[in-house]
C-alpha positions in Angstrom: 113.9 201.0 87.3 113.0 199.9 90.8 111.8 196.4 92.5 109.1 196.1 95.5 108.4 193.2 96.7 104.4 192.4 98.4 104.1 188.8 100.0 100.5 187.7 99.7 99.2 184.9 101.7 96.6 182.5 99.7 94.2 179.7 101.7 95.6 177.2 99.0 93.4 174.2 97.9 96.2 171.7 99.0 100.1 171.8 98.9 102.5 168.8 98.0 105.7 168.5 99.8 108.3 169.8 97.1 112.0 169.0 97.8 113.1 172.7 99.0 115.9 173.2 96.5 119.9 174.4 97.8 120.8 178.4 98.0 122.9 177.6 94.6 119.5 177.3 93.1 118.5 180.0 90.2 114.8 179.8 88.6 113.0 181.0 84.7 108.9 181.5 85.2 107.0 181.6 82.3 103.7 182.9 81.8 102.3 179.1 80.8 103.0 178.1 84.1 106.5 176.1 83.5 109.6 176.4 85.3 112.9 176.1 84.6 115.1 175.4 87.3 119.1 175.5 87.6 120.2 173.7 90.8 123.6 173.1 92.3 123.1 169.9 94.6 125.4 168.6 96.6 126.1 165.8 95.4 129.8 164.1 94.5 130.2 162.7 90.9 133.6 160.5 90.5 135.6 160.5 87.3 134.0 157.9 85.1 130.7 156.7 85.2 128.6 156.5 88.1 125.2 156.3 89.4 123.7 158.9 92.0 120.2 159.0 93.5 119.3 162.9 93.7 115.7 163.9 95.6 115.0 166.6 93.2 110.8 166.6 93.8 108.3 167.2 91.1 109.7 167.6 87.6 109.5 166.5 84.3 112.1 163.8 84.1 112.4 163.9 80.0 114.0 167.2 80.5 117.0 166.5 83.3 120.2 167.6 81.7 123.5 168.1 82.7 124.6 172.4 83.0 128.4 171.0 83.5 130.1 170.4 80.1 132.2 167.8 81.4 129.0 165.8 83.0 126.7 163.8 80.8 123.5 162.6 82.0 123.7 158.7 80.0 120.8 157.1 81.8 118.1 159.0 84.0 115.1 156.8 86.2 112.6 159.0 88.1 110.2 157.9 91.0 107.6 160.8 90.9 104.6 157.9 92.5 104.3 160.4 96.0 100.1 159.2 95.5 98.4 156.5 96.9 96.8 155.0 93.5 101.1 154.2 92.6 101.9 153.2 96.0 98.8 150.3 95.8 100.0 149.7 92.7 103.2 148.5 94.1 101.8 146.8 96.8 100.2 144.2 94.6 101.1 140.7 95.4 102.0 141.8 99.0 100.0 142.4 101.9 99.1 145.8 103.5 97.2 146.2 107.1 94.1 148.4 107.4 92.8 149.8 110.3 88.7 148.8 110.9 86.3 150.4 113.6 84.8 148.6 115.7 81.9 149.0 117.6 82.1 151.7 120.4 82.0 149.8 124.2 81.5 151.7 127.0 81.7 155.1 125.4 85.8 154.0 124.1 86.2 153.7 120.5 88.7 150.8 119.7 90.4 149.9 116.1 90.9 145.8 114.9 93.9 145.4 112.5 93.7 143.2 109.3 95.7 141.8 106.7 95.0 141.4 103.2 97.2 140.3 100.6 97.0 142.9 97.1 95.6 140.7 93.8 95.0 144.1 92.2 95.1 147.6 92.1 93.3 148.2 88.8 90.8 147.1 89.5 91.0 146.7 93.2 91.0 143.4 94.8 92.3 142.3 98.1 92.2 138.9 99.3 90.9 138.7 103.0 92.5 136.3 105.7 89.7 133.6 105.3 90.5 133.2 101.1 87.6 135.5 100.2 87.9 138.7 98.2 86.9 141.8 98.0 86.4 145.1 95.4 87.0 147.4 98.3 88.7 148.9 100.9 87.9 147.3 104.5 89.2 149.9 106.3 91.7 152.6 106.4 95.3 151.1 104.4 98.3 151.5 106.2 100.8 150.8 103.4 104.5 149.5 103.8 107.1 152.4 104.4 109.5 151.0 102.0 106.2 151.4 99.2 105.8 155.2 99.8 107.9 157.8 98.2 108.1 161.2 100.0 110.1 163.4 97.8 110.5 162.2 93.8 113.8 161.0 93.6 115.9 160.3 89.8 118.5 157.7 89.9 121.4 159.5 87.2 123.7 157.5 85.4 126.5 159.7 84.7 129.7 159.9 83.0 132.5 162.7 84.1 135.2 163.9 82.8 137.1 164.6 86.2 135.4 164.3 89.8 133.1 166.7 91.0 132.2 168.1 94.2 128.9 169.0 93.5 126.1 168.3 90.5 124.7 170.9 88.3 121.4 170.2 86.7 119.0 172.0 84.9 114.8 170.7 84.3 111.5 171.8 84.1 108.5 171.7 86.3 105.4 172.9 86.9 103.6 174.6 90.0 104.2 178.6 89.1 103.1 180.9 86.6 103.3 184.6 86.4 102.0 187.6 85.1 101.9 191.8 84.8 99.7 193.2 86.4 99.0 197.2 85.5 97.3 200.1 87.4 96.3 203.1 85.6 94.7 206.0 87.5 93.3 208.5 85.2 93.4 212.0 85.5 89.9 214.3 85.8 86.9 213.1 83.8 87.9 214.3 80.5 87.6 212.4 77.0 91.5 212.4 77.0 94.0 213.7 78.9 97.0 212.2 81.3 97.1 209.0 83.4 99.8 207.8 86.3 100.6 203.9 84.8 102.7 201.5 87.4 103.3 197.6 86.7 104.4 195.0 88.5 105.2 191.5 87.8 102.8 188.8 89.6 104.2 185.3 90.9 101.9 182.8 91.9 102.9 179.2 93.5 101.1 176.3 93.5 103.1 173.7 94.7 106.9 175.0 94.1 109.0 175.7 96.9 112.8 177.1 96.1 115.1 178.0 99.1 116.8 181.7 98.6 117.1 181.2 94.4 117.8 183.6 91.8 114.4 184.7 89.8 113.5 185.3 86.2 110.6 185.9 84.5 110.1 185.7 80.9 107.6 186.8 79.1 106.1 186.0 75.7 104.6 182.5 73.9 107.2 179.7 74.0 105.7 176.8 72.4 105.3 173.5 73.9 105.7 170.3 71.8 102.5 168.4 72.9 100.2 168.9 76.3 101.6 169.3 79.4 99.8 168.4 82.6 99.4 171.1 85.2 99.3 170.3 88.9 95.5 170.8 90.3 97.3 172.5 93.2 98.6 175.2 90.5 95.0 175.3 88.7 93.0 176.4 92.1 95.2 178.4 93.4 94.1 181.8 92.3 91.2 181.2 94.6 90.8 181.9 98.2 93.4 184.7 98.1 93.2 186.3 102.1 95.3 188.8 103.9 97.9 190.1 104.5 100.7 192.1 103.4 104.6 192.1 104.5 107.0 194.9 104.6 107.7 196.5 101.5 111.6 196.1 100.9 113.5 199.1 99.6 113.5 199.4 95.9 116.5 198.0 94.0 116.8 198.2 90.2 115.2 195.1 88.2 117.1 193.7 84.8 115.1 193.5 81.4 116.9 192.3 78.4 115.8 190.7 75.6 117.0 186.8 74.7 115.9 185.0 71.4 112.6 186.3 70.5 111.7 187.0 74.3 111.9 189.4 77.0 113.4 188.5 80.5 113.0 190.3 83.8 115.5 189.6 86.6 114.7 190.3 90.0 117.9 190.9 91.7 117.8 189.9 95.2 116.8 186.3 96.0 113.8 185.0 96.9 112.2 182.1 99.1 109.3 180.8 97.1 106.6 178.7 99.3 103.7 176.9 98.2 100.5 179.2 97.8 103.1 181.7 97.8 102.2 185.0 95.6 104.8 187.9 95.6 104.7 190.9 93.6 107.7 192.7 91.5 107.5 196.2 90.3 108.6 196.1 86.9 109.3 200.4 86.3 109.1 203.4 87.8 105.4 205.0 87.5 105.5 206.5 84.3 103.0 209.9 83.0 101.1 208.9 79.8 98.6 210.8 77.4 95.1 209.0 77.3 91.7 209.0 74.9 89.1 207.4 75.9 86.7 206.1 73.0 82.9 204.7 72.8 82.0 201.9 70.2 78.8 200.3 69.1 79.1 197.6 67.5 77.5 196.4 64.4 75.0 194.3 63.2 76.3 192.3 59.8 77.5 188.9 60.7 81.0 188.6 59.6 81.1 186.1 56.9 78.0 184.4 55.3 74.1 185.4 54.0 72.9 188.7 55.6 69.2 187.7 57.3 66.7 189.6 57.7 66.2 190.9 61.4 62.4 193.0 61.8 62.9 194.1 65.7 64.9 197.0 67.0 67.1 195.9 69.6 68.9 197.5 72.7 73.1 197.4 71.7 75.4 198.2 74.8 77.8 201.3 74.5 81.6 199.8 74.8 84.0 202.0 76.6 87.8 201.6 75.7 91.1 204.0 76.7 93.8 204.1 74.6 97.4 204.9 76.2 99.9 206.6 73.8 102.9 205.2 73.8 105.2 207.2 71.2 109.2 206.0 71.3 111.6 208.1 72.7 109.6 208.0 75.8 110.3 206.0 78.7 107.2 204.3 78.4 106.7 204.0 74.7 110.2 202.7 74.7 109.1 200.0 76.8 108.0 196.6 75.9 104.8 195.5 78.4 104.3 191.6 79.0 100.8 190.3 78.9 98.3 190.7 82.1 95.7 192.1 83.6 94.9 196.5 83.5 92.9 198.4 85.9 91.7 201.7 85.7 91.0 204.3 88.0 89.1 207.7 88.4 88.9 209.5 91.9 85.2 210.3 92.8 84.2 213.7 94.1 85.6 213.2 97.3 89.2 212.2 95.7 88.6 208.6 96.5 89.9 206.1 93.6 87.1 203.8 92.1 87.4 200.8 89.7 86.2 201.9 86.5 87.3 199.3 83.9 89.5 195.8 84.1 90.5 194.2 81.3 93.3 191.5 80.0 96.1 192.3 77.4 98.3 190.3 75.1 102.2 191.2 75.0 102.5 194.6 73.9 105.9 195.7 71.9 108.3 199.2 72.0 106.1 201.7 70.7 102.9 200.5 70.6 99.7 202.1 72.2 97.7 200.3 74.5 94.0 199.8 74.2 91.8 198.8 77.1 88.3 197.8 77.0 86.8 199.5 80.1 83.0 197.7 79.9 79.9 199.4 78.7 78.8 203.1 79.4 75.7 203.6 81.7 74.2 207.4 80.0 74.7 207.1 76.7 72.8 204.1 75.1 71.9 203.1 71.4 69.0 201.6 69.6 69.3 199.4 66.2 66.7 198.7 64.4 66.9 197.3 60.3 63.9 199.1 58.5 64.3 197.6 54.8 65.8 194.5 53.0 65.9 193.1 49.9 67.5 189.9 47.6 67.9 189.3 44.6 69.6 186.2 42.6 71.2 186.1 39.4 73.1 183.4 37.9 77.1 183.4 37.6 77.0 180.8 35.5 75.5 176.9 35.3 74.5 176.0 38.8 76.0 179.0 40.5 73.9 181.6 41.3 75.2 184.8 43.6 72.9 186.5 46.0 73.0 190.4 46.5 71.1 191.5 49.8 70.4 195.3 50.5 69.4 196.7 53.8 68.7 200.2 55.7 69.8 200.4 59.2 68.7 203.1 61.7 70.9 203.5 65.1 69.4 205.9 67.8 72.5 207.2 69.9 71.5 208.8 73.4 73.3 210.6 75.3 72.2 211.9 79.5 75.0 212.7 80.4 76.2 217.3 80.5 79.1 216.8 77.7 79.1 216.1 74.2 80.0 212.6 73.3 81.6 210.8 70.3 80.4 207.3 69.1 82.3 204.9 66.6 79.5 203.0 64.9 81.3 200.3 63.3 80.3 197.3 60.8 82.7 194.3 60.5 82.3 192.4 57.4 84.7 189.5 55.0 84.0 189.9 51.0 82.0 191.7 48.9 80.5 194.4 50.8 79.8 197.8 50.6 78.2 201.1 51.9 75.7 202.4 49.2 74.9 205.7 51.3 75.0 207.0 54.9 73.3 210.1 57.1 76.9 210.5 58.8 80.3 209.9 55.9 82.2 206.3 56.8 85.7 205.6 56.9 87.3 202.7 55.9 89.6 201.7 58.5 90.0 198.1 57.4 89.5 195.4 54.3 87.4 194.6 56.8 85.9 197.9 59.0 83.8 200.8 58.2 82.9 203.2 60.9 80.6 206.2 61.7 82.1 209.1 63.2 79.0 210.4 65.6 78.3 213.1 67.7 75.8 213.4 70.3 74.7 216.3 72.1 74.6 216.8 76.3 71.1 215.8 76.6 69.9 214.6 73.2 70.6 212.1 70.7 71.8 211.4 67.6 70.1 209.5 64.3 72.6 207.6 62.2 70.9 206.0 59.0 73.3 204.1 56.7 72.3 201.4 53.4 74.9 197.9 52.7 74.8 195.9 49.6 76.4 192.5 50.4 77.3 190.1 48.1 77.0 185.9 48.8 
């Protein structure tokens, strides 16, 4: 397996100043957007107990815990108020200055000063200097430097078993998320046939900033016990991404293992993370795969309840899916594929490689195909149309009555395009239901599914008629 590393720069929406965390610093990213981070500070602990102030920036503080056996976190305060709404908080019953224009003389702009003492925060009220108050601001606040936090600090009650020259802790934060992302450039314009498939793992920051730390990634759904707020920073970053690309670094193998009911990625060299920072991981070597590409309509029956009637044909879009085999035993089969983002290519006629399908995908274990839902096809196009339907109601027994509906559908497949096509029409029904007779022999594939198995000519088009009883 082999790493490359692509340093994207994104016009974030607005960074807050993270404490940059010490080179003994080592970080899990999971795809929810939490972090876990391991940190070395530099900070002594005494034998006994003692109380240390450590600048650790944003975290969650209910999660601080001690990585050193001997250490025991006892007692933990955190002062995450970095915002202005907390720092006016704290500023009530003392007075703040604020800066007020005044009116421009002789083309100079000058600034008054004023002080006004803090009754409230929530809601505001300030008391001017002549006894009267007032519900807002008079000018820009200038707030007292002792008021203000700069970096979120947690005050750690601890209690060691021997002196320490150094503090390990471990916490979690937010401000990075991350995700595969998968290219897969098919070969020729054939219903099936072989595709080139590369992945790499994608690491966006918000607002986290780590100096030189050790990187994992793991992938899969670890639950949370209750919401967690994300940072806004975090939430807008994915737009605005701009230039530019650094220099590739040479490929050096990455780590996958699997811990608890999870898969973890290591990247093996360490990075710098920045805020608005996204860097990219290759996660394998490009792998050779077999392909089949598949066309769907869709059907008509609603999936649980009373079957209506429905007198007007209706256009239904064409959906175009590829399916990449994945047998074990194979490098890629073997493989498990964490949740993301897949893009297919084709080369046009002058060998140039076009977009021709995007689609998300869930986790993906060993040995499971992948299926990708391209979009809709433009030449071949299908008509539905319901041309009978009946009801009838008999009685189950006192006050329960069951309704059995019967209806005749007619689906017009076309097909412009120079090669023969084959379209899956496919109903999707819960209980009692049932095919009575079809123009084109269904297959179960489901409780739930019946399909149509239909070809349609270069050129022409294809006539499926099929009856359903349903039961209500």
């Amino acid at each position: 397996m082999s790493l490359t590393r692509a340093v994207l720069a994104l016009a974030a929406a607005g960074t807050l100043a993270a404490a940059g965390a010490s080179a003994q610093t080592s970080l899990t990213i999971y795809n929810d957007g939490r972090v876990l981070v391991r940190r070395t500070v530099p900070v002594t602990v005494p034998n006994g107990v003692s109380t240390r102030s450590v600048p650790l920036g944003p975290l969650d503080p209910s999660t601080i815990f001690s990585l050193d056996p001997a250490v025991h976190v006892v007692r933990a305060a955190y002062d995450g108020a970095v915002d202005e709404q907390s720092v006016l908080r704290r500023a009530v019953g003392r007075r703040v200055t604020f800066r007020t224009p005044r009116p421009v003389l002789s083309g100079v702009p000058t600034v008054d000063t004023l002080s006004a003492l803090v009754l409230s925060a929530d809601p505001l009220q300030l008391q001017m200097p002549d006894g009267r108050v007032t519900f807002s601001m008079p000018g820009q606040p200038l707030y007292p430097a002792d008021l203000v936090v700069s970096v979120p600090s947690a005050a750690l009650t601890l209690e060691s078993a021997g002196a320490r020259d150094n503090l390990r802790l471990g916490y979690f934060t937010q401000g990075a998320q991350w995700s595969a992302s998968y290219q897969v450039i098919l070969a020729g314009t054939a219903a099936q046939g072989d595709a080139r498939v590369s992945g790499s793992a994608v690491v966006q920051s918000g607002m986290l900033r780590a100096d030189s730390a050790e990187v994992q990634l793991l992938a899969g759904s670890v639950n949370q016990a209750g919401p967690v707020a994300r940072d806004e920073v975090a939430m807008k970053m994915r737009t605005g991404m701009v230039a530019a690309q650094a220099a590739p670094a040479p490929y050096v193998p990455v780590g996958e293992q699997r811990v608890g009911e999870f898969h973890l990625y290591s990247i093996p060299e360490k990075l710098t993370i920045l805020p608005g920072q996204t860097s990219s991981a290759q996660m394998f070597d490009p792998a050779t795969v077999h392909y089949e590409r598949n066309y769907v309509v869709h059907g008509q029956l609603p999936f649980w309840g009373f079957l209506p009637q429905q007198p007007n044909e209706e256009d239904v879009p064409v959906e175009v899916s590829y399916t990449l085999r994945r047998p074990r035993k194979t490098d890629f089969g073997d493989r498990p594929l964490p949740g993301g983002v897949v893009r297919l290519f084709q080369a046009d006629s002058t060998g140039r490689l076009q977009l021709v399908g995007e689609a998300g995908t869930d986790h993906t274990p060993a040995g499971e195909d992948l299926r990708v839902t391209a979009g809709n096809a433009f030449d071949l196009t299908a008509k539905r149309v319901q041309t009978t339907y009946t009801t009838r109601r008999d009685s189950v027994r006192a006050g329960v009555w069951r309704t059995t509906a019967t209806a005749d559908y007619r689906v017009t497949l076309s097909n412009a395009t120079d090669s023969a096509a084959v379209v899956d029409v496919q109903e999707e029904r819960r209980g009692d239901w049932t095919v009575v007779s079809s123009s084109v022999k269904p297959e179960k594939v489901s409780s739930t599914i019946t399909r149509f198995r239909v070809s349609v000519p270069a050129g022409g088009e294809t006539v499926l008629t099929y009856r359903v009883r349903v039961v209500w």
